[in-house]
C-alpha positions as CSV (number, residue, x, y, z in Angstrom):
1,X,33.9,98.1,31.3
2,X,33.2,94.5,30.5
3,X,30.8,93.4,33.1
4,X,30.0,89.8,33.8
5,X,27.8,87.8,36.2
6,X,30.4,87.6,39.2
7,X,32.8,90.6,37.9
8,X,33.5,94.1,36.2
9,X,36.7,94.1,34.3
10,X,38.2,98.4,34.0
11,X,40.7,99.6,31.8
12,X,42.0,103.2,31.1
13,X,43.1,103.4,27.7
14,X,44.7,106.8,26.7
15,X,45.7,106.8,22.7
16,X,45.7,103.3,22.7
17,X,48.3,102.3,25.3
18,X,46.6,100.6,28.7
19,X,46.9,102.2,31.8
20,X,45.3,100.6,34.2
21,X,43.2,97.8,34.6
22,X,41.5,96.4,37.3
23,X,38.7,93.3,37.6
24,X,36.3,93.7,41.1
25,X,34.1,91.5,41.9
26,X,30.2,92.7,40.5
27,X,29.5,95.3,43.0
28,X,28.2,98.7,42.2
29,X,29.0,100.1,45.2
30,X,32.9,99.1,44.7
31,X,33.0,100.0,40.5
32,X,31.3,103.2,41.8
33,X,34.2,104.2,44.2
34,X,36.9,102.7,41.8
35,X,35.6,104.7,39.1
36,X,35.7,108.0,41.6
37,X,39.4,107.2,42.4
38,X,39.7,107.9,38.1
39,X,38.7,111.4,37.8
40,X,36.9,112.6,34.3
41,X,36.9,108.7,33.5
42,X,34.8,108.3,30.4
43,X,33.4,104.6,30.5
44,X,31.2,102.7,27.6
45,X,30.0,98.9,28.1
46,X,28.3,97.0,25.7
47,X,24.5,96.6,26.4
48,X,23.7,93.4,28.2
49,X,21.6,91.9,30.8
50,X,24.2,91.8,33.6
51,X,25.3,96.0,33.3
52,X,21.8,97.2,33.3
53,X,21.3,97.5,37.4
54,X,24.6,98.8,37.4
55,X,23.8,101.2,34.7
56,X,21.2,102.3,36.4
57,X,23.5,102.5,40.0
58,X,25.9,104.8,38.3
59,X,23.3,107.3,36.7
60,X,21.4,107.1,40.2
61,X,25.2,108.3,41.6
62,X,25.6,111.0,39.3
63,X,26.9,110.2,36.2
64,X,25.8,111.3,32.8
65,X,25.6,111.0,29.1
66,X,26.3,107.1,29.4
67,X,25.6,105.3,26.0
68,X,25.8,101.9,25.3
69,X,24.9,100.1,22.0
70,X,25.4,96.5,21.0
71,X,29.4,96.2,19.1
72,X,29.9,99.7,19.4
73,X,30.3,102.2,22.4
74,X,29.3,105.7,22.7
75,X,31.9,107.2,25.2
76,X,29.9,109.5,27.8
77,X,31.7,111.2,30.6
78,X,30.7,109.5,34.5
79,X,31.3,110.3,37.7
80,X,34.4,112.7,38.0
């Protein structure tokens, strides 16, 4: 996920092809459901002021081991 002031940009990437990506506008509600409609999703985001609330939405919804470290991402497995 890249997540930005006014948006959350998704991709699935499966052995390095794309597929699927989707930008909503910053919303946890609507990156929750999205992320529901992408069953055993694992998702990463680079630590930053705008992801923490919706960091803390997701875990709050269910998800688990989510890791996120400045450059790098730890993938963790959410909602599913």
């Amino acid at each position: 996920m890249d997540v930005h002031k006014s948006s959350v940009c998704l991709a699935a990437v499966s052995g390095g092809e794309l597929l699927r990506e989707r930008t909503l506008a910053y919303d946890h509600e609507a990156v929750e459901r999205e992320l529901r409609a992408w069953p055993g999703a694992r998702v990463c985001y680079e630590a930053g002021p705008t992801g923490f609330g919706l960091h803390r939405h997701l875990i709050a919804a269910g998800s688990t081991a989510w890791w996120s470290l400045r450059g790098w991402c730890r993938v963790g497995l959410v909602i599913g």
